[in-house]
VEXDREN-342689 format. One line per field, with one value per residue: x, y, z of N, C-alpha, C in turn; residue in three letters; residue number from 1. Coordinates in steps of 0.02 Angstrom, whole numbers, padded with zeros to 5 digits. Each point is the difference from the previous one (the first is absolute). Layout:
// VEXDREN-342689
npx = X, ...
npy = Y, ...
npz = Z, ...
capx = X, ...
capy = Y, ...
capz = Z, ...
cpx = X, ...
cpy = Y, ...
cpz = Z, ...
res = ALA, ...
n = NUM, ...
//
This chain:
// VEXDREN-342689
npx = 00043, -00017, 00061, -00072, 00061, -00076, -00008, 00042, -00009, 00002, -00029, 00026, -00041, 00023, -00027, -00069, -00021, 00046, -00045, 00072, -00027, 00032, 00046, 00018, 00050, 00013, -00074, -00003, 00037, -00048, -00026, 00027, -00066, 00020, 00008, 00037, -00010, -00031, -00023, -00051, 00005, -00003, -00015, 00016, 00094, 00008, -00040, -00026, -00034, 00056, 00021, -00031, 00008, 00054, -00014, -00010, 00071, 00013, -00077, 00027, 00032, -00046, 00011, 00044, -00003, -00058, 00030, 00028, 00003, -00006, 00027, 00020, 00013, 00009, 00010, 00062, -00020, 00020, 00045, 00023, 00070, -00009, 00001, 00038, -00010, 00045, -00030, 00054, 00068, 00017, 00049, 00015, -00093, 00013, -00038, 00010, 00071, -00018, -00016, 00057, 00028, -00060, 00039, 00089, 00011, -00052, 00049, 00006, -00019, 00077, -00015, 00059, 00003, 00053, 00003, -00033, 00028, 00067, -00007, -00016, 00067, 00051, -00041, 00017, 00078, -00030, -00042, 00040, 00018, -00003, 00062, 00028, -00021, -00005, 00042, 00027, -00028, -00004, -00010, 00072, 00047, 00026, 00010, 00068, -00047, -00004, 00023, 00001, 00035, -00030, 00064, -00020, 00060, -00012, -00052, 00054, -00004, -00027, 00023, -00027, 00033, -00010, 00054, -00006, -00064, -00040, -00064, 00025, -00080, 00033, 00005, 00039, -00006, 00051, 00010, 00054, 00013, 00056, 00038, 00041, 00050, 00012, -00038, 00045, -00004, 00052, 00010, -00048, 00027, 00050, -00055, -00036, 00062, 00007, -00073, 00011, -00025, 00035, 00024, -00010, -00009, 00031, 00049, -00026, 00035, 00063, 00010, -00001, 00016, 00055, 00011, 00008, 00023, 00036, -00035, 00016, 00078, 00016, 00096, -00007, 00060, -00006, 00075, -00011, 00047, 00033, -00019, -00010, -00019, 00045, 00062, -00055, 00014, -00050, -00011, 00007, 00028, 00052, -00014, 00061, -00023, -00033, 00026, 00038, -00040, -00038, 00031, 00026, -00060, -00011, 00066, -00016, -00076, 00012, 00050, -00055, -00049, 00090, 00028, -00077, 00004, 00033, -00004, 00022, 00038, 00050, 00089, 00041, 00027, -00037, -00040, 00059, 00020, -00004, 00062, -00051, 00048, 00035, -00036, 00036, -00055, -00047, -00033, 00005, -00019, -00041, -00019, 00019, -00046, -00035, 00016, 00005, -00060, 00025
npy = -00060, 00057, 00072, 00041, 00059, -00010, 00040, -00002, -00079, -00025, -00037, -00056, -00064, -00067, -00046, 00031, -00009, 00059, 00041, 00053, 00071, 00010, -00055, 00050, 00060, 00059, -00015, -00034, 00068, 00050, -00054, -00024, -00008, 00030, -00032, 00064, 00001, 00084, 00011, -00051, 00046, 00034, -00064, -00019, -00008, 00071, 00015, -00011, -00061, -00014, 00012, -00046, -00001, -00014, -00024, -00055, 00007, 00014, 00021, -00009, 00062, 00025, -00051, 00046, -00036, -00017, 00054, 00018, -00054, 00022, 00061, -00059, -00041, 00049, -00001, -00054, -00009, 00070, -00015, 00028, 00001, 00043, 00052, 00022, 00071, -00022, 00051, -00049, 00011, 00011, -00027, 00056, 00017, 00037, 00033, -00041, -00006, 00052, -00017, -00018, 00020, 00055, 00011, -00019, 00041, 00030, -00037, 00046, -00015, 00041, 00033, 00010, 00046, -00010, -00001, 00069, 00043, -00029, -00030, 00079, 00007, -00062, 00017, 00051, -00020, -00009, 00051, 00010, -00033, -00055, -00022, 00048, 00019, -00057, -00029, 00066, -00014, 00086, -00015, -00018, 00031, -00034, 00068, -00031, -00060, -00003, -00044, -00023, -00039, -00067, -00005, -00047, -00008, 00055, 00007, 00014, 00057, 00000, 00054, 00008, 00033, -00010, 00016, -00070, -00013, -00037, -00012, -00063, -00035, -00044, 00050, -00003, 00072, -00018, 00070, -00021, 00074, 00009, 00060, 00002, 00005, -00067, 00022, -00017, -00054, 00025, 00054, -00001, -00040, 00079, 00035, -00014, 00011, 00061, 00027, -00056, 00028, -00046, 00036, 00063, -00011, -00047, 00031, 00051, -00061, -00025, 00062, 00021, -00073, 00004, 00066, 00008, -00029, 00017, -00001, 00042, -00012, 00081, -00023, 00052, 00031, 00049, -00001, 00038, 00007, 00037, -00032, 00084, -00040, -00012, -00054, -00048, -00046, -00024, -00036, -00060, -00034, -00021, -00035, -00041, 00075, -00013, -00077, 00023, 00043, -00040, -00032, 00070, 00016, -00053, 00001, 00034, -00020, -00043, 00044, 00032, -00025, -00040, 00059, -00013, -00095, 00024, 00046, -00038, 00059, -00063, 00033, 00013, 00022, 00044, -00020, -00013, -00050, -00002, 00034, 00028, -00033, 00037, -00022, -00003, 00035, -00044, 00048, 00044, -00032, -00017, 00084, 00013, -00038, 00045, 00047, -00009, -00057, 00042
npz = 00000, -00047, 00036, -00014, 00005, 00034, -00048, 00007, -00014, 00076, -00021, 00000, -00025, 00033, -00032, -00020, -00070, -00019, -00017, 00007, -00002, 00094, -00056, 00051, -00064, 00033, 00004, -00073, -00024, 00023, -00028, 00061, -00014, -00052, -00072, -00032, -00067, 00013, 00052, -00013, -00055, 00058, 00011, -00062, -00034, -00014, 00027, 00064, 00063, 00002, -00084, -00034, 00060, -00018, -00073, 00006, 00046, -00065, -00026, -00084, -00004, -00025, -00071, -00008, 00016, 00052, -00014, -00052, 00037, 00061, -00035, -00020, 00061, 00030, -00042, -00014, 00098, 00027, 00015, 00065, 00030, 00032, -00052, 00001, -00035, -00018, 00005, -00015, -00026, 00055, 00054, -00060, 00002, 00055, -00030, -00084, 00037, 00056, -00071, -00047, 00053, -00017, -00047, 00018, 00043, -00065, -00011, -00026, -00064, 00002, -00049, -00032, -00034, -00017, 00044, 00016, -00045, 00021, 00058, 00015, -00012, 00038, 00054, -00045, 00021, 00065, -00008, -00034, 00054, -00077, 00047, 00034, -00061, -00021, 00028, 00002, -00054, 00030, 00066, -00020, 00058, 00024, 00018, 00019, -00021, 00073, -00011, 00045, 00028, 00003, 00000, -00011, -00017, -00003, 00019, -00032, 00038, -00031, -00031, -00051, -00039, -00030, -00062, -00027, 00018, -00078, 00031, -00041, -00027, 00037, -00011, 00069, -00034, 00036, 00000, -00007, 00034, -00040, 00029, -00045, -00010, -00044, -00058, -00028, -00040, -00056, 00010, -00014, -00076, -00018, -00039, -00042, -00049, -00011, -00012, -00034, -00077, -00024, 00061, -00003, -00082, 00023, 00053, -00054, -00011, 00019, 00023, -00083, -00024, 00052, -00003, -00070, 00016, -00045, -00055, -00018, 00018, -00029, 00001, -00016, -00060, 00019, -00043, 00001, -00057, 00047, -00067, -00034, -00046, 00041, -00037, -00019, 00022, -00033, 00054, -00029, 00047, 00001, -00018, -00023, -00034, -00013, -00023, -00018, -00010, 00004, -00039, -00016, -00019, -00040, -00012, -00029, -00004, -00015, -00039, -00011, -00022, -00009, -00029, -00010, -00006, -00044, -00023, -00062, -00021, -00034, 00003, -00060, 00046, 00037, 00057, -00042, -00023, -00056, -00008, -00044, -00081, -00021, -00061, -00045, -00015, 00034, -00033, 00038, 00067, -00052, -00027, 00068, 00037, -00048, 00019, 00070, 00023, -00028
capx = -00043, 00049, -00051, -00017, -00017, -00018, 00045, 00006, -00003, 00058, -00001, -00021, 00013, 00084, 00024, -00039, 00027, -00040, -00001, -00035, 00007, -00005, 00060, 00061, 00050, 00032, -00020, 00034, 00068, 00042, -00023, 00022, -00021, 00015, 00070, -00030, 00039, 00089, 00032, 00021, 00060, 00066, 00038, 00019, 00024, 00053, -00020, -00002, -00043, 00038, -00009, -00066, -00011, 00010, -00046, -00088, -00016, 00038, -00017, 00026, -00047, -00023, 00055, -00013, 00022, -00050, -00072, -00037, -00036, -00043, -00043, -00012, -00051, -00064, -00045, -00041, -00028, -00055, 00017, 00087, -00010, -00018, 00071, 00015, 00035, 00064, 00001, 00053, 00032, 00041, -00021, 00066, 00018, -00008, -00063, -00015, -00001, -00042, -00068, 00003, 00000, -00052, -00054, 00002, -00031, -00059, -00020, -00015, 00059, 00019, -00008, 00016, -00034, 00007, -00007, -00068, -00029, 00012, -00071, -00080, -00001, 00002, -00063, -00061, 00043, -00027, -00082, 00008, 00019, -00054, -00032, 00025, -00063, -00044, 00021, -00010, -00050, -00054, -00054, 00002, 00029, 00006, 00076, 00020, -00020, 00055, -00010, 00012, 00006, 00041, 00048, -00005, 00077, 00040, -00040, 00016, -00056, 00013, -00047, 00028, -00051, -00008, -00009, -00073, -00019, -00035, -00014, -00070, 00005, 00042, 00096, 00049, 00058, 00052, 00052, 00041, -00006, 00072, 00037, 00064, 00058, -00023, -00047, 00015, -00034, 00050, -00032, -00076, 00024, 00046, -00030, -00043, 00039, 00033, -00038, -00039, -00084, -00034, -00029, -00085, -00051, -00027, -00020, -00061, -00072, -00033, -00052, -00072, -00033, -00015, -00058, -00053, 00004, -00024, 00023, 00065, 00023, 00084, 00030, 00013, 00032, -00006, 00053, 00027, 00036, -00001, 00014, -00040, -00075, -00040, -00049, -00018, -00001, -00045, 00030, -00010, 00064, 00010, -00033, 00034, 00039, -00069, 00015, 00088, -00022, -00036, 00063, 00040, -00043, -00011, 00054, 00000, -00042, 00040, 00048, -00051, -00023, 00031, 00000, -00044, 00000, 00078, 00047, 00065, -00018, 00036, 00006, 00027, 00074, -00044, 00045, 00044, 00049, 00045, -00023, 00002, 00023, -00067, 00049, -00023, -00067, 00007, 00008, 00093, 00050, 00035, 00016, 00090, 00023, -00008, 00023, 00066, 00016, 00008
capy = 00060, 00060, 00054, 00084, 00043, 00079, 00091, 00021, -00031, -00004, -00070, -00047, -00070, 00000, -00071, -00019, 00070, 00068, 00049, 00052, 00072, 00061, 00030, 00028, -00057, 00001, -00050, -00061, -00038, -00015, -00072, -00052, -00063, -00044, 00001, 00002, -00019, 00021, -00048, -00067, -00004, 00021, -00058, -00037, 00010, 00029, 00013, -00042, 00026, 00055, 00066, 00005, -00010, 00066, 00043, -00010, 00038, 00078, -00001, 00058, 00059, 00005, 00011, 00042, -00053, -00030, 00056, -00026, -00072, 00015, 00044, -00030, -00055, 00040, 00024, -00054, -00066, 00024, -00022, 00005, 00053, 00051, 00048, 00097, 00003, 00042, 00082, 00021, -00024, -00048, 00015, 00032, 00064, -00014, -00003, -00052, -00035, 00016, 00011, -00092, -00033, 00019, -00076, -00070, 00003, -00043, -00064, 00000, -00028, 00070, -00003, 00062, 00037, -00042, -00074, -00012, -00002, -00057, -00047, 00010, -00018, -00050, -00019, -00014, -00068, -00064, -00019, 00006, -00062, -00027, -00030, 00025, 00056, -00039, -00022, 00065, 00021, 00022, -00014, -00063, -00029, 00042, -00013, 00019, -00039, -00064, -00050, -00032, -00072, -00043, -00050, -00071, -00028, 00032, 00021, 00101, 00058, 00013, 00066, 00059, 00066, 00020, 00065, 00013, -00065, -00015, -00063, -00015, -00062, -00051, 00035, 00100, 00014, 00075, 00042, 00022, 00039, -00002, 00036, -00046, 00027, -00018, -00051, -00036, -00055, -00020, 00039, -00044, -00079, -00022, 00018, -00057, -00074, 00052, 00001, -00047, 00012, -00059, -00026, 00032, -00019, -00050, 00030, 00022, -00040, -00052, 00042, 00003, -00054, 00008, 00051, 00012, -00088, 00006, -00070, 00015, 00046, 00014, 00086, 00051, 00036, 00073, 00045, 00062, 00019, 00069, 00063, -00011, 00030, -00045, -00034, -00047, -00075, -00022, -00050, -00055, -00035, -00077, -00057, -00013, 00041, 00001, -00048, 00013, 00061, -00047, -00025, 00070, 00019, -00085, 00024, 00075, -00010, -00041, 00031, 00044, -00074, -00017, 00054, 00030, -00010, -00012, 00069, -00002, 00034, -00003, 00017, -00053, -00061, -00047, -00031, -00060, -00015, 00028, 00064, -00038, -00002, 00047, 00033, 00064, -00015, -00070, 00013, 00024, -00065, -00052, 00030, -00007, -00063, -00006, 00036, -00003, -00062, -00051
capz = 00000, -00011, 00033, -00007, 00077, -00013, 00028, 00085, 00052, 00013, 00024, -00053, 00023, 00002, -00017, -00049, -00043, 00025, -00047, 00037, -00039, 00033, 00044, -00061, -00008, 00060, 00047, -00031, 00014, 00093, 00028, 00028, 00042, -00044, -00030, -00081, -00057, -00002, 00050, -00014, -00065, 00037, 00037, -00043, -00010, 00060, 00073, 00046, 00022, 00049, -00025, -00019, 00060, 00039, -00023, 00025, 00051, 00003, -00069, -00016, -00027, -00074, -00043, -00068, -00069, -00019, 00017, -00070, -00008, 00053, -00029, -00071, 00038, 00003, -00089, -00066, 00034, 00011, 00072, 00026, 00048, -00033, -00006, 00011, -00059, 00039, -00065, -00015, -00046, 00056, 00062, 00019, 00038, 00048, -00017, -00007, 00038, 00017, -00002, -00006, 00090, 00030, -00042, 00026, 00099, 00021, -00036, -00078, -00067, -00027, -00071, -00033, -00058, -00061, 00022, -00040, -00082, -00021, 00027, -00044, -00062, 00023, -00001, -00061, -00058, 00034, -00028, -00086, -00022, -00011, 00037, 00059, 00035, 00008, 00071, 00050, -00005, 00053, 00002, -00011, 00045, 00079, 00020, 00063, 00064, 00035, 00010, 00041, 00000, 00037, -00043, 00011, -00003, 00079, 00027, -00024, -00037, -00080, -00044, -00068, -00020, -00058, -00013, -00056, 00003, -00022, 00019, -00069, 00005, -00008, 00010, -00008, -00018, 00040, -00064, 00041, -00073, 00018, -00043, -00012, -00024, -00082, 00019, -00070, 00025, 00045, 00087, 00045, 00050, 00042, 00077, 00027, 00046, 00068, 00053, 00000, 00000, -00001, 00052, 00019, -00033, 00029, 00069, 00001, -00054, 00091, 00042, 00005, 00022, 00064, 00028, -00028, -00048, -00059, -00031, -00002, 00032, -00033, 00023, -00065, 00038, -00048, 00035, -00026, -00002, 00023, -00048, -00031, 00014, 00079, -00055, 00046, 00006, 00051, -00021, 00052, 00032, -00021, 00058, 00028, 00063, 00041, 00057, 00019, 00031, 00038, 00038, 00053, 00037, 00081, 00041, 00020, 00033, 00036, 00034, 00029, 00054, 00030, 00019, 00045, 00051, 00057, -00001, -00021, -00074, -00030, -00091, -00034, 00030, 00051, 00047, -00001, 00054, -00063, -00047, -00065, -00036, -00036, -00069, -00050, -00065, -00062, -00072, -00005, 00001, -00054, -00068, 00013, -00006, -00067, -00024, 00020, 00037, -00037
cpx = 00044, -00061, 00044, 00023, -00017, 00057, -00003, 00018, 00101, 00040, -00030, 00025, 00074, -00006, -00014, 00014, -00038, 00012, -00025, 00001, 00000, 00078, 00038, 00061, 00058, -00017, -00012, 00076, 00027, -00053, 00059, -00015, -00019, 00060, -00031, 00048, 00084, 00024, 00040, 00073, 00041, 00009, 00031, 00054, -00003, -00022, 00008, -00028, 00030, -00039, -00081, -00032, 00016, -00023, -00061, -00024, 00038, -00003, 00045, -00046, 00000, 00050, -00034, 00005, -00056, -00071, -00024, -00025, -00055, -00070, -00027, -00060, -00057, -00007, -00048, -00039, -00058, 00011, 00052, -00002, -00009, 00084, 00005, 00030, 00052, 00034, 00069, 00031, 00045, -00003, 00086, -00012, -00032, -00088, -00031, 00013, -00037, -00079, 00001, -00001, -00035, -00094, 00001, -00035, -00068, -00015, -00012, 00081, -00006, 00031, 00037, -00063, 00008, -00003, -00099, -00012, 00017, -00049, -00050, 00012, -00001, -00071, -00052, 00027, -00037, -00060, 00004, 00042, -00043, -00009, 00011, -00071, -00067, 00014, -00022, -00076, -00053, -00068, -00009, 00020, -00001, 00091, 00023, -00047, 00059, -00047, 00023, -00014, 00060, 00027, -00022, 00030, 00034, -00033, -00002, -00056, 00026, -00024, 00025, -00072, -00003, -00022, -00091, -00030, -00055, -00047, -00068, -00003, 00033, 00069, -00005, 00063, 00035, 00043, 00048, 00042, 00083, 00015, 00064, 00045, -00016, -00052, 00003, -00014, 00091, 00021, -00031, 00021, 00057, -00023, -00031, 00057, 00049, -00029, -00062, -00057, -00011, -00036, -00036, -00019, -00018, -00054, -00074, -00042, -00032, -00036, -00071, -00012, -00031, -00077, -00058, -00021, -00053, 00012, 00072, 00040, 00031, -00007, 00036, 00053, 00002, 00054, 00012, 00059, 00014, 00057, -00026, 00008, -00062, -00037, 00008, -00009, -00033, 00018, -00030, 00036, -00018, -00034, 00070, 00060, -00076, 00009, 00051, -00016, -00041, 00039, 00036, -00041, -00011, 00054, 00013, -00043, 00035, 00044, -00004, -00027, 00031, 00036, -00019, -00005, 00055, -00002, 00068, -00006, 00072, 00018, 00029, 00038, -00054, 00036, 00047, 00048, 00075, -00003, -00026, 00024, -00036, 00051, -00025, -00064, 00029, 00029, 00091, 00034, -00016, 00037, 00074, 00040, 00030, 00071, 00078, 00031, 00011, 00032
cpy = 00062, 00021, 00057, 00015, 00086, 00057, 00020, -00035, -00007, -00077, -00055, -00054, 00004, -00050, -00003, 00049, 00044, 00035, 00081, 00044, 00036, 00023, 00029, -00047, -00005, -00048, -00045, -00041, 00006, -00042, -00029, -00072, -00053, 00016, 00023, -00029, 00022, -00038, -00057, 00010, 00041, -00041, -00024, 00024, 00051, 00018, -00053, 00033, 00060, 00082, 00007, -00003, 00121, 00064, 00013, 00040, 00053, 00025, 00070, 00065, 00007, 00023, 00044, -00048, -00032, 00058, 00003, -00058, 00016, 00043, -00017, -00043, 00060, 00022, -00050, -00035, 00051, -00005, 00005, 00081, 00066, 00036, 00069, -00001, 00082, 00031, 00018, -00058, -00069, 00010, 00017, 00061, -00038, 00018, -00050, -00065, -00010, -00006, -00102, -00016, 00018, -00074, -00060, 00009, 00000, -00051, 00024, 00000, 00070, -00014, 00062, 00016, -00062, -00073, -00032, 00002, -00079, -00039, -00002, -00038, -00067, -00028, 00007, -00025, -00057, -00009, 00016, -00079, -00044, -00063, 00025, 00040, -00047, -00036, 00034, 00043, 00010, -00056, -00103, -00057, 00047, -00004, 00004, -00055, -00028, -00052, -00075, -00073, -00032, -00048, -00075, -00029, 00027, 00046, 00081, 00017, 00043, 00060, 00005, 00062, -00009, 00062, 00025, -00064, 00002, -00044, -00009, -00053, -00042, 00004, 00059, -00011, 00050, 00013, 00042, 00071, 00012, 00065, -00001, 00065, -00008, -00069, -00057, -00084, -00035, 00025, -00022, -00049, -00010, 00038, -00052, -00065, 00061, -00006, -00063, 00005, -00072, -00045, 00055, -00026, -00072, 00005, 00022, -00029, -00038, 00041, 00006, -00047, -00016, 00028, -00013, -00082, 00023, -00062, 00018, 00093, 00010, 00075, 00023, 00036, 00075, 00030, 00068, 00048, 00077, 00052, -00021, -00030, -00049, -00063, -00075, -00066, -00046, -00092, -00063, -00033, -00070, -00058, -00014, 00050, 00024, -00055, 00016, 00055, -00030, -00047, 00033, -00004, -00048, 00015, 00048, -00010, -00050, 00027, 00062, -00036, -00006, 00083, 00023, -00031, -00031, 00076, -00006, 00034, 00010, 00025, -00034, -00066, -00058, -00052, -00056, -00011, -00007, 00055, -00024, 00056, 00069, 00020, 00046, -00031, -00071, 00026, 00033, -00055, -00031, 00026, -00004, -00053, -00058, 00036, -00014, -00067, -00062, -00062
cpz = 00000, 00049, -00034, 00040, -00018, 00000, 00079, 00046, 00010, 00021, -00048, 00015, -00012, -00030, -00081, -00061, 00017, -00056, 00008, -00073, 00029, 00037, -00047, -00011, 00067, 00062, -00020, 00021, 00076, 00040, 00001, 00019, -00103, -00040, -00066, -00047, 00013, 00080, -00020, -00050, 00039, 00051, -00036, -00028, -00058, 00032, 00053, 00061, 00063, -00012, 00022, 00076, -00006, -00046, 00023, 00074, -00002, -00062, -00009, -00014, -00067, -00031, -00052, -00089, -00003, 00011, -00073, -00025, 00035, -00030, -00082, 00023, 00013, -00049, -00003, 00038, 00020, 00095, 00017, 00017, -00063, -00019, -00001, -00045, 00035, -00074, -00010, -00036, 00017, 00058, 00033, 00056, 00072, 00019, -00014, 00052, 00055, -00006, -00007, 00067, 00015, -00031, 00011, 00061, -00021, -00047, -00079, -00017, -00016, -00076, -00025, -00046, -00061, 00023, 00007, -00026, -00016, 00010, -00062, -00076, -00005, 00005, -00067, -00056, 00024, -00028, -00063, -00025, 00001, 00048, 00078, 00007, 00004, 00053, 00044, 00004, 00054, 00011, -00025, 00053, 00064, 00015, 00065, 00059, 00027, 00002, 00053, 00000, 00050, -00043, 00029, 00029, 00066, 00036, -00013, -00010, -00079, -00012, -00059, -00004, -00078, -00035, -00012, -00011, -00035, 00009, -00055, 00012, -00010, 00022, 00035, -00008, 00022, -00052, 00046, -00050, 00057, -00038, 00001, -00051, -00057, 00025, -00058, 00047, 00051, 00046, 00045, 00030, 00053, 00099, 00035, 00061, 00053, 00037, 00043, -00004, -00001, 00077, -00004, -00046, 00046, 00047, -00012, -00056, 00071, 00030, -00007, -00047, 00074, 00004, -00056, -00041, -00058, -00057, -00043, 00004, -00063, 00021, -00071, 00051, -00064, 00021, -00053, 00020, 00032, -00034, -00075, -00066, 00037, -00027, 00074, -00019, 00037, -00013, 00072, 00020, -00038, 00060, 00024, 00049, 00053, 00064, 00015, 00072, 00061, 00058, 00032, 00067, 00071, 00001, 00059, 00065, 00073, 00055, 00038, 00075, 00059, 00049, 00050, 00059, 00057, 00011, -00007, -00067, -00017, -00043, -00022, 00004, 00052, 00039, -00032, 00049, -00075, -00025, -00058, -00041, -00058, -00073, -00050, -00029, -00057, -00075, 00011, 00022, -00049, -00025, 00033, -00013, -00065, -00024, 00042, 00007, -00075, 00010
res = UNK, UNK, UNK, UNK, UNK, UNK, UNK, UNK, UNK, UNK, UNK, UNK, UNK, UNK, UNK, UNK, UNK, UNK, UNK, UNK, UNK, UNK, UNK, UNK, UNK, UNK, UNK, UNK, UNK, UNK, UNK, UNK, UNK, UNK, UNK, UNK, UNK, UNK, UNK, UNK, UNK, UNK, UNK, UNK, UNK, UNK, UNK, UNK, UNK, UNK, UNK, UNK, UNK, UNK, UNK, UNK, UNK, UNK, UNK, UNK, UNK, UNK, UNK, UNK, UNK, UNK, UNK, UNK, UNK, UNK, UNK, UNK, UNK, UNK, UNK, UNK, UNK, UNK, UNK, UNK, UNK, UNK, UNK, UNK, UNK, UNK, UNK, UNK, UNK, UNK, UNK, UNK, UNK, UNK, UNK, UNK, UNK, UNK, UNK, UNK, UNK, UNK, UNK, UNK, UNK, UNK, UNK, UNK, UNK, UNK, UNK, UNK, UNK, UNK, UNK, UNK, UNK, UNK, UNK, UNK, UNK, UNK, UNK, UNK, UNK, UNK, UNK, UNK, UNK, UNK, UNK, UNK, UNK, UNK, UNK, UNK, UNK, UNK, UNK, UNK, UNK, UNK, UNK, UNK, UNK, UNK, UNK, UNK, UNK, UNK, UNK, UNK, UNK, UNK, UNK, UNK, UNK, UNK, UNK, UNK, UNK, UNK, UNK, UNK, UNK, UNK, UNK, UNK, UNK, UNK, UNK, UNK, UNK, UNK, UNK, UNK, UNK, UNK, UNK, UNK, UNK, UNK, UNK, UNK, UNK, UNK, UNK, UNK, UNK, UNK, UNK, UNK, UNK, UNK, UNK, UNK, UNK, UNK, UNK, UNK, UNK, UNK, UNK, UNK, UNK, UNK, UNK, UNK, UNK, UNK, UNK, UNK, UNK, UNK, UNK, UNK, UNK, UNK, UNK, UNK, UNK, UNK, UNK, UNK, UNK, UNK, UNK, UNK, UNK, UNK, UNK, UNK, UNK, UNK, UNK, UNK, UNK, UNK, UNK, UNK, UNK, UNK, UNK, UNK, UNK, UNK, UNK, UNK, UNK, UNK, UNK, UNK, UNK, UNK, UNK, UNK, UNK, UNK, UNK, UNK, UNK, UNK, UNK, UNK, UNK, UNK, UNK, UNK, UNK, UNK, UNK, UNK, UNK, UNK, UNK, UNK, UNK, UNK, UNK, UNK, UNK, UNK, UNK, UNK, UNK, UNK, UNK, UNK, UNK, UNK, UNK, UNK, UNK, UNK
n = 1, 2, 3, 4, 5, 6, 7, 8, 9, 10, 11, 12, 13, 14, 15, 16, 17, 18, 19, 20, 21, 22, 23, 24, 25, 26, 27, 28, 29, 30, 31, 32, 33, 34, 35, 36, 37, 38, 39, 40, 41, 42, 43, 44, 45, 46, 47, 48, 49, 50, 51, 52, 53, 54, 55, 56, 57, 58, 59, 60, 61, 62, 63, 64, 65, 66, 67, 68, 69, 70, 71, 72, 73, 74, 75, 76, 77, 78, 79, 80, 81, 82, 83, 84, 85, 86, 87, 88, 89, 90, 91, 92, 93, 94, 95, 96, 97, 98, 99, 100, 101, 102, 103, 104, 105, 106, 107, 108, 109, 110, 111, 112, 113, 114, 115, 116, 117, 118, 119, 120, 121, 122, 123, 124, 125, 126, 127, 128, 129, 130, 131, 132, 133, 134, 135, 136, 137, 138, 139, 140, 141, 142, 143, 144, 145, 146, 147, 148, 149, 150, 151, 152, 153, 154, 155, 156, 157, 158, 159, 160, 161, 162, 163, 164, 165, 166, 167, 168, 169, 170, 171, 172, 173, 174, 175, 176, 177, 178, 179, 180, 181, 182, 183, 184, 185, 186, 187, 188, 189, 190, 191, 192, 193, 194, 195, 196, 197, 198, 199, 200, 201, 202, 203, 204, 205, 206, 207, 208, 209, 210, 211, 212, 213, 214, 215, 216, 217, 218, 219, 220, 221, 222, 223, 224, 225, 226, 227, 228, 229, 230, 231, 232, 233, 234, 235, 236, 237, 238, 239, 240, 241, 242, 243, 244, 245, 246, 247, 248, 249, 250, 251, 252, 253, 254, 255, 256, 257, 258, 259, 260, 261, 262, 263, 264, 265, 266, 267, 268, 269, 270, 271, 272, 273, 274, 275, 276, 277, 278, 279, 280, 281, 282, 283, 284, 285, 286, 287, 288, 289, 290, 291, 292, 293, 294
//
């Protein structure tokens, strides 16, 4: 059984799926009592759970590198924090600076002048694309639900949010919309394995199977490029980096699990009783090896 939880309320079953639309994204990610997509892929090499322990209780302050992704998500979803548009050229004068620390302290995304024009433009490259503006399309999905669940396997409490969730007969469909440097298909892919989209695309087909058991799940990913002329790639993961991504995850999950209930949050080396052995990237040790050990 999924539960609704009305706007407002402050409390919700702990065991069963839950499905809210009343939290923001700030009281999304400072839940503690489950694990999201990005959690779980910062236990996992390179990360480990040492770091990911001490991010989690010592969240960083807003990076200026993700405030134009931030203000692109509020175009094209229709949802996310709100932005200031800061009437100058850069933030060489001590004015402009001033007015950007005055926007982060109440939670809005501070925007140069050209950095909105950018967005605006970004966002109507999104609904002029013959398939990004039909994805995104007002009034078709709902964006920004958390979603909640209990993992099977290890008793974890589970969330993703999804950017944008379509729900039609038979299928939903989450569209995950990424803004990215170049958005060319070989780009994508090499983000996709930096950043391990292949465990969130997993991570949030299981969720809302979880929550919404629909007769079938797919995740779309929409990455556009942040320069112009803001061209975009919309695209589907492979099944087999889909299980590959799946498999991170019961890992991950596992090692999470165990974490929590020892309160042991290891980094890399972890308790041995050997140092272990560490060498150059497989592909240069051959290519040397090749090359000197003759």
């Amino acid at each position: 059984m999924t539960t609704t939880v009305e706007a407002g309320a402050t409390t919700a079953p702990a065991a069963g799926p839950v499905i809210r639309d009343d939290l923001t994204a700030e009281q999304y990610h400072a839940d503690r009592t489950s694990i999201s997509s990005s959690g779980l892929r910062a236990l996992l090499d390179p990360g480990c759970p040492a770091q990911f322990k001490y991010d989690r209780d010592n969240p960083p302050a807003p990076k200026r590198e993700f405030d134009l992704g931030h203000a692109a998500h509020k175009l094209v979803l229709g949802d996310g924090p709100e932005f200031r548009v800061i009437d100058y050229p850069d933030y060489k004068k001590k004015a402009a600076q001033n007015e950007r620390d005055e926007a982060y302290a109440l939670g809005l995304v501070p925007l140069l002048t050209k950095e909105h024009e950018q967005v605006q433009t970004m966002a109507d490259a999104i609904r002029r694309h013959p398939i990004a503006g039909g994805l995104f399309a007002p009034d078709t999905g709902r964006a920004e639900l958390s979603i909640y669940w209990t993992d099977p396997a290890t008793g974890v409490r589970c969330r993703v949010r999804p950017d944008w969730l379509k729900e039609m007969p038979g299928l939903a469909l989450a569209v995950d919309y990424k803004t990215i440097t170049k958005a060319d298909p070989t780009t994508a892919s090499r983000a996709i394995k930096d950043h391990s989209y292949h465990q969130q695309d997993a991570f949030y087909i299981d969720g809302i199977w979880a929550a919404l058991q629909p007769e079938d799940v797919r995740f779309i990913f929409v990455f556009q490029a942040k320069q112009a002329p803001y061209l975009i790639t919309v695209r589907e993961l492979t099944q087999q980096d889909r299980d590959i991504g799946r498999a991170r995850n019961e890992r991950a999950l596992r090692l999470y699990a165990e974490c929590e209930s020892t309160g042991v949050w290891p980094d890399w080396t972890g308790p041995v009783t050997e140092i272990p052995q560490i060498g150059m990237p497989t592909w240069d040790t051959l290519r040397q090896a090749e090359e000197y050990l003759k």
